[in-house]
N, C-alpha and C positions, 0 to 999 in steps of 0.2 A: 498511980493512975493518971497522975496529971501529966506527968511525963510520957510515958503512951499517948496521950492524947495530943500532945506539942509532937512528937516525933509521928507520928501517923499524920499530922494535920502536913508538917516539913515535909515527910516523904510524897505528899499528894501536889503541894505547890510545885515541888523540885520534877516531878512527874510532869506536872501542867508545862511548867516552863521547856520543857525535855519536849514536849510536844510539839510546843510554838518552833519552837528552834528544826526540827526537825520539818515540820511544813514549809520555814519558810527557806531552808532549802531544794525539796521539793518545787514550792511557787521557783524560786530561780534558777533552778534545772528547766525546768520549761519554758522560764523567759527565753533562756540561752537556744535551746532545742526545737522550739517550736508546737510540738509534740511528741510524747513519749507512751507507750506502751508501762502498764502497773510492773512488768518485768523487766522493762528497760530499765526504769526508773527502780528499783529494785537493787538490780546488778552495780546498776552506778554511784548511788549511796548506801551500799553494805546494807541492805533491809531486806528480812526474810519478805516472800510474798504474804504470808498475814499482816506483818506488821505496816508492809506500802497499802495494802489495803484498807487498812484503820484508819491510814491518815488520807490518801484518797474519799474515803465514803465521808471521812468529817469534811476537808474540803468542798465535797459536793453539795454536802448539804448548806455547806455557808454560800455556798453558791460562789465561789472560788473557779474550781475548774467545771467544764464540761466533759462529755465525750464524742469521740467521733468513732466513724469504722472505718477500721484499720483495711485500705486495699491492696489484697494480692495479686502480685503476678502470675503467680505459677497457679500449681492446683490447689484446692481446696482442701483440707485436710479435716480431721471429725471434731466434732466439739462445738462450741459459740465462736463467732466468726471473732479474732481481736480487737477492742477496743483500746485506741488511741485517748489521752489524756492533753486538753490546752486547757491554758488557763483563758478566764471571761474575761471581759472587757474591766470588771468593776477589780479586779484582780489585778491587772495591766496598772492602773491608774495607782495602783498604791506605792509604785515604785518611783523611783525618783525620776522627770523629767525635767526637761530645757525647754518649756515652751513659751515661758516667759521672755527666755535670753532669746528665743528666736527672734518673738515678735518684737523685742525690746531694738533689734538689730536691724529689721526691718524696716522699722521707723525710723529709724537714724539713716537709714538709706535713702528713705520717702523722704525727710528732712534737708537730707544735705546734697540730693539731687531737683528738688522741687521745692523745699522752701517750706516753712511754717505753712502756708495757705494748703500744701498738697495736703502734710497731716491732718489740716482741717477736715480736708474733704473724704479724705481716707475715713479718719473718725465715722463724719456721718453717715458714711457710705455705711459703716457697719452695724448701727444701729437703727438702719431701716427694716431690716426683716422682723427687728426685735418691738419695734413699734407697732407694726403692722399686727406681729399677735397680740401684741399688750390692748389695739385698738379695740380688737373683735372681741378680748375677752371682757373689753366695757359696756359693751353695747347696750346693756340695761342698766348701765347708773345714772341714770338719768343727768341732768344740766349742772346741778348745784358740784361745787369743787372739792368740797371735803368729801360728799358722799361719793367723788369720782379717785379721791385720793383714797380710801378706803377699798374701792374695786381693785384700784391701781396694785396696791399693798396687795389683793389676794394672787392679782395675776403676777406680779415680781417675786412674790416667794413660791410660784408655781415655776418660774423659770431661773429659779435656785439662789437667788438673792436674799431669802430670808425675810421680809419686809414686813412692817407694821405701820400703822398709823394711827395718832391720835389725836383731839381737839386740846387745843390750849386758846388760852384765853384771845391772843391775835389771831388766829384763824385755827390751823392743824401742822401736824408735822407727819413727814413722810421718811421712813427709818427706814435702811437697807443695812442686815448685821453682817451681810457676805458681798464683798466684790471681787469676783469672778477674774479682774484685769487690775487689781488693785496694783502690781509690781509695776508693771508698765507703767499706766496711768501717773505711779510717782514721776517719773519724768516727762511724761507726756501729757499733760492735766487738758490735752483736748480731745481726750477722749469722757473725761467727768462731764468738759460742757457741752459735749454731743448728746451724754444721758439727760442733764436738766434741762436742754433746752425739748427733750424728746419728753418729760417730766413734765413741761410749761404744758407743750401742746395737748397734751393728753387730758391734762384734768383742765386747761382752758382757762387758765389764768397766770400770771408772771408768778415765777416761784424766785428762791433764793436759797442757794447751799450755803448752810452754816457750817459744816465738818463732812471731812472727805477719808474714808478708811487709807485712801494713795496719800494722803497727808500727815499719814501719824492716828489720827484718832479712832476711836472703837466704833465707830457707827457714821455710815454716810447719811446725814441730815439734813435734811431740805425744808424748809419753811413756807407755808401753804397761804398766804391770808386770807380771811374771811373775805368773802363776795364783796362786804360792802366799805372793804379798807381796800379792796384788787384794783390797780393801776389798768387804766386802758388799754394798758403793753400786754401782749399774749406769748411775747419772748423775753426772755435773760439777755441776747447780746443787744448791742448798741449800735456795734460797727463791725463792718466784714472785714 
């Protein structure tokens, strides 16, 4: 019995994985293709039409591909009109990109045609839109900095930064578990103090980065102090 049970349990993983394998080249028949038809798709990986359908309806439901409808030229012929198979945007994103190496390439352009001061500017330039909503979605934390590092925290892990904050004994700390530009950033650390000095403004007091995820460590940590240890300075830099 227990061997039945080992071998029924083997045959069901070997199955699962037979699955996986099988979608996922399905997903990259439609990277390649753009869109395919359930009988394109079929003919071109040896799959009877039940069985691309099995794995089409799972996909769908992960929400993997969509559908579209299929346009004909000629005439119309009887039945349900064809549907076309793309994959979604969250489907796209699982695959490997360069978009790190672009922007990594970029900046080295900005750099060595304009100088450290353009990447400055570049930097800020890009986290003004990000500001702006971090602003609005303050608007009711009232004055004090920890309860503004707090709001700060709900609106940074609304725009996928992950973020928390908590009081410690010198003031608070402001925790970010995802950086979004972390590769870059390792070479470019002026896009970090485009973020803290956007981090100062917001909650209204001079902050300071302890640890940077583009530095090696698990968490970009920033150090809030208490109201009544906060310096007169409402920024991190000192010099342009």
């Amino acid at each position: 019995m227990k061997n039945e049970v080992l071998a029924r349990s083997g045959a069901v993983a070997s199955a699962t994985a037979s699955d996986g394998r099988t979608r996922d080249r399905v997903a990259r028949l439609l990277l390649e293709r753009g869109a395919a038809t359930a009988a394109e798709l079929g003919a071109q990986l040896g799959l009877s039409p039940a069985a691309i359908r099995k794995h089409l309806d799972a996909m769908l439901a992960d929400e993997l591909v969509e559908t579209r409808e299929v346009r004909r030229t000629g005439p119309r012929g009887r039945g349900r009109p064809a549907k076309a198979f793309v994959l979604t945007a969250a489907a796209r994103e699982s695959f490997p990109h360069h978009y790190d190496g672009i922007a990594s390439a970029a900046l080295r352009w900005i750099a060595t045609h304009g100088g450290p001061g353009a990447v400055t500017a570049f930097a800020e330039s890009q986290v003004e839109a990000l500001e702006e909503r971090l602003r609005t979605a303050m608007l009711s934390a009232g004055a004090d900095p920890l309860a503004r590092a707090e709001a700060l925290a709900d609106a940074l892990t609304a725009e996928g930064y992950a973020a928390s904050a908590t009081t410690i004994a010198s003031g608070g700390q402001l925790c970010q578990h995802h950086c979004p530009v972390a590769h870059v950033a390792a070479e470019f650390p002026q896009l970090c103090d485009a973020e803290t000095e956007v981090i100062s403004r917001l909650v209204g007091t001079h902050v300071q980065r302890l640890a940077t995820i583009a530095h090696g460590d698990g968490v970009c940590t920033t150090h809030i102090p208490a109201p009544q240890c906060a310096p007169a300075a409402n920024t991190v830099r000192t010099d342009r």
